[in-house]
Structure formats: structure tokens, C-alpha cells
C-alpha positions in Angstrom: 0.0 0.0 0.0 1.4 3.5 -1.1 2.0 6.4 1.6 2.7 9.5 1.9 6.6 9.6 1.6 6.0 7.1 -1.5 3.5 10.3 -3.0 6.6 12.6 -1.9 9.2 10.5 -3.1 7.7 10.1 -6.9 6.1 13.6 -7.5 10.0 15.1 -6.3 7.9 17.5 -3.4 8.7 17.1 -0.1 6.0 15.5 2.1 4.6 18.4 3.6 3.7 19.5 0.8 2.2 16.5 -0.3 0.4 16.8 3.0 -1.1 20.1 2.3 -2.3 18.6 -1.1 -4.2 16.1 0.5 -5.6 18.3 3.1 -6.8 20.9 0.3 -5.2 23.8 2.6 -3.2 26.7 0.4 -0.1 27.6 -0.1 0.2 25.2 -3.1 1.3 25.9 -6.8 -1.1 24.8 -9.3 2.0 23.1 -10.9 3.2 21.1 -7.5 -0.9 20.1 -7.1 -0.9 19.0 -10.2 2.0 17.0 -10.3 1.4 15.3 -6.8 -2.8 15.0 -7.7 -1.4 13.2 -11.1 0.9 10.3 -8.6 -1.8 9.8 -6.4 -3.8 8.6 -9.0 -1.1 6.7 -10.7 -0.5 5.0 -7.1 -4.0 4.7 -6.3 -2.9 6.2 -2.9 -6.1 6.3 -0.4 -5.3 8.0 2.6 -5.7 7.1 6.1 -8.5 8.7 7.5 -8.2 7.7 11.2 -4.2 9.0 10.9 -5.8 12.2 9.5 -8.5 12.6 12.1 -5.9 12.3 14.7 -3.3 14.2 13.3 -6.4 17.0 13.6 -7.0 16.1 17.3 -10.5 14.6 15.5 -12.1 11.4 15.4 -15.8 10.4 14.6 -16.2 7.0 16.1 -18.2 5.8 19.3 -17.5 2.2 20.1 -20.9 0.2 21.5 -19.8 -2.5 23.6 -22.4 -4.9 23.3 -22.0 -8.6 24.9 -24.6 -10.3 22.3 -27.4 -8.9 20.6 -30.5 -11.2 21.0 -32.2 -9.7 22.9 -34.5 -6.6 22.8 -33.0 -5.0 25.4 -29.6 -4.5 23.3 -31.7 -4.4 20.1 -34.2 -1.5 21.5 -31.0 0.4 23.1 -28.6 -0.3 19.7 -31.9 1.3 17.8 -32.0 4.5 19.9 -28.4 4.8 19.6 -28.4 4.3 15.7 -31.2 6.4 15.6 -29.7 9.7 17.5 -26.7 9.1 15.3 -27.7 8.8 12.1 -27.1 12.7 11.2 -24.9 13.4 13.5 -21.6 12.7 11.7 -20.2 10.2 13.4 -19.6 6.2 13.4 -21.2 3.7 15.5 -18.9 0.5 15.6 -20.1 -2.6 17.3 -17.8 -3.8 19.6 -18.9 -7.3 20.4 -17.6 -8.6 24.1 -19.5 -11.8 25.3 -18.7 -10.6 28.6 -15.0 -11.4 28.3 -12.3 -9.3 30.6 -9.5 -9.1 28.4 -11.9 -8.3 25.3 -13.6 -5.2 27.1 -10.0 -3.9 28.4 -8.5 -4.0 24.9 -11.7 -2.2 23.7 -10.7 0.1 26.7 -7.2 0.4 25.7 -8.5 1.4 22.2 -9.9 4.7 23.8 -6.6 5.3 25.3 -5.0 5.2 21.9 -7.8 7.2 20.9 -9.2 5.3 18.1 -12.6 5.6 19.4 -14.1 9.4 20.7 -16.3 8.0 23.2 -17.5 4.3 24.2 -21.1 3.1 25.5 -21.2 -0.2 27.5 -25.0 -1.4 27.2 -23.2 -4.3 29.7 -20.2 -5.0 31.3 -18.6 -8.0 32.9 -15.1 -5.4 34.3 -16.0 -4.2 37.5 -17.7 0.0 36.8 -14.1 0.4 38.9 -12.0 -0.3 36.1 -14.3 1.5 33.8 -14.1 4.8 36.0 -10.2 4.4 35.8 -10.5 5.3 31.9 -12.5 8.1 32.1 -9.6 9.9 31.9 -8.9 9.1 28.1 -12.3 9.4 26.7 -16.2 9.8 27.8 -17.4 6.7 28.7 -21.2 5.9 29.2 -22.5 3.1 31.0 -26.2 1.4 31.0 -26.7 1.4 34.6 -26.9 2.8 38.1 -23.1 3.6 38.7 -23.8 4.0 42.0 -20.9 5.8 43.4 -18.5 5.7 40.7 -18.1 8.2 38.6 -19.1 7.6 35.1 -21.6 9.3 32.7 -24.9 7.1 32.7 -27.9 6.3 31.5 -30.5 3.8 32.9 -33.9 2.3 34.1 -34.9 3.1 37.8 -36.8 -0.6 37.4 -37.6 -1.1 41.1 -41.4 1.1 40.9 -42.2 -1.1 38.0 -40.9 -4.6 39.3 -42.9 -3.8 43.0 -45.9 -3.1 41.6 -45.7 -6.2 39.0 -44.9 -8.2 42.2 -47.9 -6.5 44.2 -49.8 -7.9 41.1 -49.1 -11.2 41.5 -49.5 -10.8 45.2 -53.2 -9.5 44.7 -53.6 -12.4 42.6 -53.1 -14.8 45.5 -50.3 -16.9 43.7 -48.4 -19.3 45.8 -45.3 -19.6 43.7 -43.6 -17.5 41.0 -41.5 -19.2 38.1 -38.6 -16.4 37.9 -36.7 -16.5 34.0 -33.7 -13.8 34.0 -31.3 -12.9 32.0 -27.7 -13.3 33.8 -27.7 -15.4 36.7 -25.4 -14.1 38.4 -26.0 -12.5 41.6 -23.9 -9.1 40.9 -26.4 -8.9 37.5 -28.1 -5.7 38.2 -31.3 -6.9 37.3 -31.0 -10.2 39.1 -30.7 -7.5 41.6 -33.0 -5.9 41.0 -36.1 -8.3 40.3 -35.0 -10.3 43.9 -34.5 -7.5 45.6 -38.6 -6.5 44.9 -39.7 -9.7 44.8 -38.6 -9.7 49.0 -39.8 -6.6 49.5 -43.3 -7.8 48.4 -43.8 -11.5 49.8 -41.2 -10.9 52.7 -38.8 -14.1 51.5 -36.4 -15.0 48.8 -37.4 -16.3 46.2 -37.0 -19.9 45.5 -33.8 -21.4 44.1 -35.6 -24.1 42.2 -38.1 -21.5 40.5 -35.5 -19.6 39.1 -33.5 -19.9 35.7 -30.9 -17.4 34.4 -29.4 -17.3 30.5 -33.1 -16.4 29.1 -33.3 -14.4 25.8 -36.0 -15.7 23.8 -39.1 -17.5 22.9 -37.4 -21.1 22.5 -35.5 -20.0 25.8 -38.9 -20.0 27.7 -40.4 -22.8 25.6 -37.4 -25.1 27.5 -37.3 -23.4 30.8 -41.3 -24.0 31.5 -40.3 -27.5 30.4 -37.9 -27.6 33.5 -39.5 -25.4 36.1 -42.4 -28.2 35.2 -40.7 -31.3 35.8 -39.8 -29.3 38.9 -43.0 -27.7 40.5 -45.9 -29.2 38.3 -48.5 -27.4 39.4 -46.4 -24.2 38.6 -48.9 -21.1 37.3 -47.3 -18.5 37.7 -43.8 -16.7 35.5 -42.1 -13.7 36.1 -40.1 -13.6 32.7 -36.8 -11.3 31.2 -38.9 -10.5 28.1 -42.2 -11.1 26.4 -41.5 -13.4 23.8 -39.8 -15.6 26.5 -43.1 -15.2 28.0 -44.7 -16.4 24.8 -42.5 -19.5 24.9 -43.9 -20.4 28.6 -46.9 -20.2 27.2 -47.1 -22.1 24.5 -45.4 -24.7 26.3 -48.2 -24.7 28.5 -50.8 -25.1 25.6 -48.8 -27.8 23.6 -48.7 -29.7 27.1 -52.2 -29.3 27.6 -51.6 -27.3 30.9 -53.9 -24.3 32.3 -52.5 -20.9 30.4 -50.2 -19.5 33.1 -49.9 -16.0 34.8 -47.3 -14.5 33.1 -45.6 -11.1 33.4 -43.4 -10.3 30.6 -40.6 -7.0 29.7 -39.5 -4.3 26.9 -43.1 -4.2 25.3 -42.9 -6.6 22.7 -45.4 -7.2 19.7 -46.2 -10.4 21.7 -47.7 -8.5 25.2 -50.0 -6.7 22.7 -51.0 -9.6 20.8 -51.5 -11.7 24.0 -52.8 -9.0 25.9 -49.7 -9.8 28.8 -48.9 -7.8 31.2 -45.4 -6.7 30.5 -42.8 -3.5 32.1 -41.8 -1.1 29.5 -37.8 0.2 30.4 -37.6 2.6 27.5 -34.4 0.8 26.5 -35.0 3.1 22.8 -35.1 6.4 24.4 -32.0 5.0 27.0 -29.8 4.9 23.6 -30.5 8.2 22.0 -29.7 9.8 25.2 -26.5 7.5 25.8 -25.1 8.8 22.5 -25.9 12.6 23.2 -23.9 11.9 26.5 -21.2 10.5 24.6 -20.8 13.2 22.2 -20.8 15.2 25.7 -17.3 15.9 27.6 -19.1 16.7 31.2 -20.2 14.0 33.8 -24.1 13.3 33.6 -26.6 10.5 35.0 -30.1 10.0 33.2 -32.4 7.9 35.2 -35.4 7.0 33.5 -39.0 5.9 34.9 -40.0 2.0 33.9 -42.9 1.2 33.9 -45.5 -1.8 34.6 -48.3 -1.8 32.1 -51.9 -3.9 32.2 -53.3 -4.8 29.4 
């Protein structure tokens, strides 16, 4: 691949001037800009751009760290950030993680070498510590509470929503609750999150055997209904990560020829208005247009935003 000192070399000019060439500034003779316009073409030279936008103190990329992307809450969050960048200028580039350490530091390395303006972590598996720590190189915007670190943020203050989904249930006299999350971890903010309520409302943990982590779509819940089944059989009664995952729970149900369950789902899927479901709605869409305007921004901010638990 041609560069610059190849252009220089050839066309007999000296490489700042080459330089100023490519960067259309003046101070130029129409015979050197011709002569060094008539190599580049001859050397099919294409400059680099992300050299040139640093050598300008620029760059127009924000790197989306996103562990996987089946589910709707990366997909609703990705579309909001898409959505809020699409005439802004600048470059959304995926940076896929799985959750792994070493993965997410190199993408945080990357900032420090400033190949990326800004990054977003919809999810994280480094501890928000580490993430804080590279603040220093570049804006970084979490999906979450950060709590006491300090990191720009945007996120879902879920706890109104999951209590009064719980107090649901509770006014519905269940006895047990089939509980399908997405990480199940116990540091998983939501796991968090959706235990933390589910004590506040029936005054005990939830049980062990009723609960099943890794959930991300309709087949997911199709399988884990088939378990929680063999497990509790006269289970009724699912709290669920999403509403197609709901769906699945269902339609196990009906395939089995079981009652139709209680089922609350999330994110306000086609399937909780189709089923008429109860569902939460976290406004992961509106979280992502706001994450990228706090990107693009070089002060400290935290967005909560309200979820909320809709009837049908």
C-alpha cells in the first residue's frame, strides 16, 4: 500500500507538501498540485482517514460495547443509539464482548489510543471500577446505576415497576412464581433488582428451584417452562426477562395441555400486545438516544429514566 513519503518521493515535493495537497489547505502551486494529484492517481494512494483525524485532534467514532445482541433489550438500546446518530456525523462501531475481561480492556485500551471518541457499555462483565479508571482518556457511558463511581450514565430506575408487578401477583393470591432472567449471576443488576422486589413484596427470597438465568427468547422459555415443570408441576405463575420468552412459557403450556399460566413479561414486545400480557416497559429506545448525546458530551451526567408496569 502506497503512503505518503511514496507520493513525496515520486512527484519530487517534499512530504509536507504532499500533505497540504491532501488536506486541500493553500499555499500550493497549481504546478506542484498538479504534479502530486497526477501520482496519487497513478499510485491509487487512499489516505488514512483515522491517521488524518488524529493528526487533527479529531475522530468520529463511538465504540458500543455490546456482549450479544439477542435480545430486545440490546436491540431497543442499539436502535435508539443508531437512531440519535444517524445525522450526527459520526460512526457507530459494534464492539462485540460476550462478557469477556480481556476483550472489554483492549476495547478500553483502544480509547486510550484514541481510536474511538467516546465508548457506550450497554453491559459489562469489568468491574464499573475499572471503567471509572479510563475516564480519563475518553467519555465513557455506562447502562446502569453507577452508583458511586463516577461515570456518565444512563439507565432504568426498574424497582417502581418490578414492586408493583410483584404486588400484582401478590393481589392475585399466587403461591409460587417461576422467575426466567437474563444473567444469573448474583452481581447482574437486574437479578438484583427483580429479587431485591420480589422480597420486599412476599417478605422471602425467592425460590432457588423456581429460578433460571441465560433467558433471551421464545425457545429459551419454551425449555425453561419444560424444566421449572418437571420441577414444581403445578407451577402457574412466570415472572419472565422478556415477552417473547413469556410467549414460549406459554405455548409450552398449551402444547402440554396445561392451564395458560400467569405470566408477566418485559420491553413491550409485539407479543404482550398480541397476548394481551402484562409486561414493564424500560424505555431501553429512548435510554440509547440519550446515551449517544452523553457521549458526544465531555461533562459527567446520569439519566435515570421511569420503567414502567403496564396492564393490558
Amino acid at each position: 500500500m502506497p503512503t505518503i513519503r511514496d507520493i513525496a518521493r515520486k512527484s519530487g515535493y517534499s512530504v509536507s507538501t504532499v500533505s497540504r495537497v491532501l488536506n486541500q489547505q493553500k499555499y500550493v502551486s497549481d504546478a506542484a498540485k498538479e504534479a502530486i494529484e497526477a501520482v496519487i492517481k497513478q499510485l491509487d494512494y487512499v489516505p488514512n482517514s483515522l491517521a488524518r483525524d488524529l493528526s487533527f485532534g479529531q475522530n468520529k467514532n463511538i465504540g458500543v460495547v455490546l456482549p450479544h445482541n439477542d435480545h430486545p433489550y440490546f436491540n431497543q438500546l442499539l436502535n435508539g443509539i443508531m437512531d440519535a446518530a444517524f445525522s450526527s456525523g459520526y460512526h457507530i462501531v459494534l464492539l462485540p464482548s460476550e462478557y469477556n475481561r480481556t476483550v472489554e480492556r483492549d476495547y478500553l485500551e483502544q480509547l486510550k489510543r484514541k481510536n474511538f471518541t467516546a465508548l457506550i457499555f450497554t453491559s459489562h462483565e469489568l468491574p464499573l471500577a475499572v471503567l471509572e479508571d479510563y475516564t480519563r482518556y475518553g467519555q465513557i457511558v455506562c447502562c446502569e446505576n453507577p452508583g458511586q463511581h463516577h461515570i456518565s450514565a444512563v439507565y432504568s430506575n426498574r424497582e417502581p415497576a418490578y414492586l408493583a408487578a410483584f404486588n400484582y401477583l401478590k393481589s392475585l393470591e399466587v403461591q409460587q412464581i417461576g422467575l426466567l432472567l437474563s444473567r444469573n449471576l448474583d452481581k447482574s443488576p437486574t437479578w438484583v433488582a427483580v429479587t431485591g422486589a420480589y422480597q420486599q413484596i412476599f417478605h422471602q427470597k425467592p425460590d432457588q428451584q423456581l429460578m433460571i438465568g441465560g433467558m433471551r427468547s421464545f425457545e429459551d422459555g419454551y425449555r425453561a417452562a419444560e424444566q421449572l415443570i418437571a420441577r414444581q408441576p403445578a407451577l402457574n405463575c412466570y415472572f419472565t426477562n422478556g415477552d417473547d420468552i413469556a410467549a414460549g412459557v406459554r405455548q409450552y403450556h398449551l402444547d402440554h395441555q396445561l392451564p395458560v399460566p400467569i405470566l408477566i413479561g418485559q420491553e413491550k414486545q409485539l407479543s404482550s400486545l398480541l397476548l394481551k400480557m402484562p409486561t414493564i416497559d424500560h424505555h431501553f429506545f429512548t435510554l440509547g438516544q440519550k446515551a449517544f448525546e452523553l457521549a458526544l458530551s465531555n461533562q459527567h451526567h446520569e439519566c435515570p429514566f421511569e420503567s414502567e408496569f403496564i396492564r393490558p
